[in-house]
C-alpha positions in Angstrom: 33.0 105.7 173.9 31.8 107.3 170.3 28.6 105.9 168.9 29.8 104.1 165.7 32.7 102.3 168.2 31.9 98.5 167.9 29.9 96.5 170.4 32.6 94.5 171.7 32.6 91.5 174.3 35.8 91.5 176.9 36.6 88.7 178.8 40.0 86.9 180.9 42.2 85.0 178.8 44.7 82.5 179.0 46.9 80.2 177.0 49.8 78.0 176.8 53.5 78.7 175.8 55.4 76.1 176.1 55.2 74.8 179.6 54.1 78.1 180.6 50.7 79.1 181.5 50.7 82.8 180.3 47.5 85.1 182.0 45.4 87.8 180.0 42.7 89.9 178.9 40.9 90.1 175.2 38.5 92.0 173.6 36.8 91.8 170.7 34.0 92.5 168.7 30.5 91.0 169.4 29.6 90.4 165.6 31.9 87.2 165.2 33.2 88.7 162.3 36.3 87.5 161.5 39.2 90.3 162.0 42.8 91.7 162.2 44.2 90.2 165.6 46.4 92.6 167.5 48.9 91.6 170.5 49.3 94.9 173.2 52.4 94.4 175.6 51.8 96.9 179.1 54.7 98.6 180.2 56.4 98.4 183.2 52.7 98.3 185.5 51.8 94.6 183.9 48.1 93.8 183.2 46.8 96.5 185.2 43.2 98.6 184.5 44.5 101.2 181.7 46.0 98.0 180.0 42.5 96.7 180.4 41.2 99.8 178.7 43.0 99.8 176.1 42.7 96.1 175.1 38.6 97.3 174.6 39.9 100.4 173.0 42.0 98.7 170.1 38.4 95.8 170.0 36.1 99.2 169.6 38.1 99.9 166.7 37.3 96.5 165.2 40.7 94.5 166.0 40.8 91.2 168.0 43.0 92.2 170.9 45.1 89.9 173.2 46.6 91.7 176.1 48.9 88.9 177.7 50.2 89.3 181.3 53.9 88.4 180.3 55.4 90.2 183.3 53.5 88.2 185.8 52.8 90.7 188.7 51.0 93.8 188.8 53.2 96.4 190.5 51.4 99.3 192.4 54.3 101.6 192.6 57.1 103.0 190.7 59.4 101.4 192.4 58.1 97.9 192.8 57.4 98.2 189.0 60.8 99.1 188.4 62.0 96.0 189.9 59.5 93.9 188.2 60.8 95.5 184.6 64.1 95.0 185.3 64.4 91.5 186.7 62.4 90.4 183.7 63.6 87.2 182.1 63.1 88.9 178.3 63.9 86.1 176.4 61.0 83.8 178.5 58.6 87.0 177.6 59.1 87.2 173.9 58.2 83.7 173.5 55.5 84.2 175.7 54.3 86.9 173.6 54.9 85.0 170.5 52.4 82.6 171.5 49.8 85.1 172.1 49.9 85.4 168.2 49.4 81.7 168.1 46.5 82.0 170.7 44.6 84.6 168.5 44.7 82.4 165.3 43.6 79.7 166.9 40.3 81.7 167.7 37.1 81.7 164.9 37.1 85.4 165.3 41.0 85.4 163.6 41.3 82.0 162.3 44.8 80.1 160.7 45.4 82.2 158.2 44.5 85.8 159.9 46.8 88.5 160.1 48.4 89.4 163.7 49.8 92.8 164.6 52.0 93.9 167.8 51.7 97.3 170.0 53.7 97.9 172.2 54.1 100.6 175.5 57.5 101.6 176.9 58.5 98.0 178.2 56.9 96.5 175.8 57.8 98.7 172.9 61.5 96.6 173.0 59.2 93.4 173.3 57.9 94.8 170.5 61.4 94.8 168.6 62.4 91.7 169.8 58.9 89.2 168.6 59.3 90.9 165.4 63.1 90.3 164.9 62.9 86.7 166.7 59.6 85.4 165.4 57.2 85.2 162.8 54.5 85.5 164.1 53.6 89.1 163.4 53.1 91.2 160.2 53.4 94.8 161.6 54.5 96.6 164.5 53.8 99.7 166.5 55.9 101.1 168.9 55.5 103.5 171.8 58.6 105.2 173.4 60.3 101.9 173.8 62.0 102.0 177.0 64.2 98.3 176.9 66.1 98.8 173.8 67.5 95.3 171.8 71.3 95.1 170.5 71.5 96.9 167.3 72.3 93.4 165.9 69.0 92.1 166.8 67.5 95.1 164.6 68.5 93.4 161.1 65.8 90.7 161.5 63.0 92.7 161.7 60.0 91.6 159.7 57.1 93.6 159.1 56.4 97.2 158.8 57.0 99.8 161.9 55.1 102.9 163.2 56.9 104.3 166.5 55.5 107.2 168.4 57.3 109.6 170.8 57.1 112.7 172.9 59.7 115.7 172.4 59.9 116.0 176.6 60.3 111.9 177.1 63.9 111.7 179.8 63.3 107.8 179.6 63.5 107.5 175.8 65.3 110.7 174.8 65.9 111.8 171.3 69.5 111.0 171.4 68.0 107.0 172.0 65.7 107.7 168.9 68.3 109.0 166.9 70.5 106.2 167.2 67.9 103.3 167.0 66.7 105.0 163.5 70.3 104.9 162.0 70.1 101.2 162.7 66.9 100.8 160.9 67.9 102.7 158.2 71.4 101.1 158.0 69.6 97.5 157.6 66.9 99.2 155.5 64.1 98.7 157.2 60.6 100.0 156.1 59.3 101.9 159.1 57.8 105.5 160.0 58.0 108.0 163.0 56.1 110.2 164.5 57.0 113.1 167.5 54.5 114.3 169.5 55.4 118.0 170.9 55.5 118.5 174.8 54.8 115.5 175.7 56.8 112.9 178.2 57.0 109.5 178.4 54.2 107.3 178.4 51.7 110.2 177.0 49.4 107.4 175.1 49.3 105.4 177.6 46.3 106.3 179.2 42.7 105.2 179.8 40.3 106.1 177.3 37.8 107.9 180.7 41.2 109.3 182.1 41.4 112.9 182.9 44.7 114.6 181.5 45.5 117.7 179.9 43.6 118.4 176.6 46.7 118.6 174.8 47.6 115.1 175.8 44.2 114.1 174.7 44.7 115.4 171.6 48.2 113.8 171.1 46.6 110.3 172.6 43.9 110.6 170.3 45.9 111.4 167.1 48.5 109.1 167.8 45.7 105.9 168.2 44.4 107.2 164.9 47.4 106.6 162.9 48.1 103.8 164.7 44.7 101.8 163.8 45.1 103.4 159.9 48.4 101.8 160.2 47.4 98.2 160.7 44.2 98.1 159.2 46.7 99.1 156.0 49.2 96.1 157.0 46.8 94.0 158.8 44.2 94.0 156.2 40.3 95.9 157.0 38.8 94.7 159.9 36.1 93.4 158.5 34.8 92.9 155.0 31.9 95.5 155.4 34.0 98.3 157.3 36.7 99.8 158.0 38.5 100.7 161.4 36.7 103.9 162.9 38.9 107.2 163.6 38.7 108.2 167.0 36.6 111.4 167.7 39.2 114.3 168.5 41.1 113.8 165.0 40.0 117.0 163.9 40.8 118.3 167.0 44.4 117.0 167.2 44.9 118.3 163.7 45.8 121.4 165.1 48.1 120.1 167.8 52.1 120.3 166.6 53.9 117.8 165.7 57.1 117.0 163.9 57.6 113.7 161.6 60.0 112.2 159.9 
């Protein structure tokens, strides 16, 4: 945790969609200032202690965050995770996730009219996809190395701006996947921008903030969350009136890490 991060306050969560009662966690900062809200979707291991993390992560940086547990177990393994990814009743979870925004506005610390954003990691990169092309509840997007990937037709109703993020050694979203879910972007003329992180695999971001990994994954975390906060406190609006979103401390570090964009 760098010095200038915010003082934040994290606490359980819980809402309403529907006749659902959807579980979560927020974070957010301990000024009361009113700011940016920001909806995270886990991947694959649900609401687990790195999804924790990085729901006080994204409030350090001055956001409102809502991480809701719209898969509804916490897996401990790969493969009871698999299972739990892939009996998911998607269109149940994007409405779930929907009403997060809903949640967050209803909060002083957003209010009515404030802007919500949506982040996404590997499962919940597609979720991602899906509340932005089905609802309206969110202004801007960021993706991480979607792993459940919508119907190219779903693609044209995208609102909102996109930042994705991916590794050049990811075997669950290969380039090939990239490739083609671009085109479609670009064949409905979305506005969007991506990012490729060299050597790294799937799921590279998705890490605690404490966790110990290889310094160039660090570096490639680090840089990634720093484009990513620029990005919405561009869409999203600053994240407070008397400053803006912090950079995270190894930028000029990760500077000299390689990466190819487009």
């Amino acid at each position: 945790m760098a010095e200038n991060d915010e003082v934040i306050y994290s606490l359980h969560a819980g809402y309403r969609a529907g006749s659902d009662y959807v579980d979560g966690f927020i974070a957010r900062p301990a000024d009361g200032q009113p700011r940016p809200g920001v909806v995270l979707l886990s991947g694959m291991y649900g609401l687990s202690w790195t999804q924790r993390e990085l729901t006080r992560l994204y409030a350090r940086a001055g956001f409102v965050a809502l991480s809701p547990d719209f898969l509804g177990s916490r897996p401990t393994d790969q493969p009871s995770a698999l299972h739990a990814k892939n009996s998911l009743d998607v269109n149940r979870a994007v409405d779930r996730i929907a009403a997060g925004a809903d949640f967050l506005r209803s909060l002083p610390w957003v209010g009515p009219q404030g802007k919500v954003g949506i982040v996404g990691f590997c499962l919940g990169g597609g979720l991602v996809l899906l509340d932005m092309a089905r609802t309206d509840r969110f202004q801007a997007g960021v993706v991480y190395h979607q792993s459940l990937f919508p119907d190219e037709r779903e693609l044209e109703h995208i609102n909102g701006r996109l930042l994705c993020h991916y590794g050049t050694n990811d075997h669950s979203t290969p380039k090939e996947e990239v490739d083609v879910f671009s085109r479609a972007l670009d064949r409905f003329d979305k506005d969007y921008e991506v990012h490729w992180y060299e050597g790294m695999g799937h799921s590279f971001a998705q890490i605690a903030p404490d966790a110990e990994v290889p310094r160039e994954q660090r570096l490639a975390t680090t840089l990634s969350e720093n484009r990513t906060f620029e990005f919405l406190q561009r869409e999203l609006g600053p994240a407070s009136d008397k400053r803006p979103v912090k950079k995270r401390e190894a930028e000029a570090l990760g500077q000299d890490l390689p990466t190819t964009d487009a």
